[in-house]
C-alpha positions, 0 to 999 in steps of 0.5 A: 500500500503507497504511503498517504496523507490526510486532505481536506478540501473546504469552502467557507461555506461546507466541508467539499472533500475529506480522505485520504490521498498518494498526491495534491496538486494545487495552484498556488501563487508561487505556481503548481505545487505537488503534495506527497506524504512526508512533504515538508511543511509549507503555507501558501495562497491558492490561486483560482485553478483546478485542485487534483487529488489522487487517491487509491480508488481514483482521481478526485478534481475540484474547482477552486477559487482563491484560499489558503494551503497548509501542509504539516503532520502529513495532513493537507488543508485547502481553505477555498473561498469557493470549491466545486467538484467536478461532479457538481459542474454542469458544463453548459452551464459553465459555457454560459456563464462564461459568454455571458461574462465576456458579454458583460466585462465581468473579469472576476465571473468570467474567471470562475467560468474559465476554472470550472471548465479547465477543471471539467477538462481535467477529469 
């Protein structure tokens, strides 16, 4: 059995994922991280992007907006202002909400469209 580390994935409003997981990658503001069991402990800031998480069973993919990442005692945090799985992603949904983001000059709400796509596109 790989060596594994505890995760949990949390928005401010629900706890979105918990388990245990071989790998996270992440998109942090100091670019892609990945997070394996015994990774040194680390802080940093989430940026918008999709969130991979491998587990023995499979593969878990959130979209994530903005938040917060801790690692330490092997147990991995990502404190999300906003996480969606994949699973809850409708993706013409997304398509819309992107167009009508470019239509309106809506920066932030054309960003959140664009990460849930990429993160549909990631499963």
């Amino acid at each position: 059995m790989a060596a594994e580390l505890h995760v949990e994935l949390v928005a401010a409003d629900r706890q979105v994922w918990s388990g245990e997981a071989t790998l996270v990658v992440a998109r942090t503001a100091s670019g892609d991280i990945g997070v394996m069991p015994g990774h040194q402990p680390l802080l940093g800031v989430l940026e918008s992007g999709p969130v991979t998480i491998r587990t023995s069973e499979g593969t878990v993919v959130a979209a994530v907006h903005g938040g917060f990442i801790s690692f330490a005692d092997n147990k991995l945090s990502l404190l999300a202002e906003i996480a969606e799985l994949v699973d809850e992603i409708d993706p013409q949904r997304a398509e819309r909400a992107l167009e009508r983001a470019k239509s309106d000059d809506d920066a932030a709400a054309e960003r959140r469209a664009d990460v849930r796509l990429r993160a549909v596109a990631v499963r």
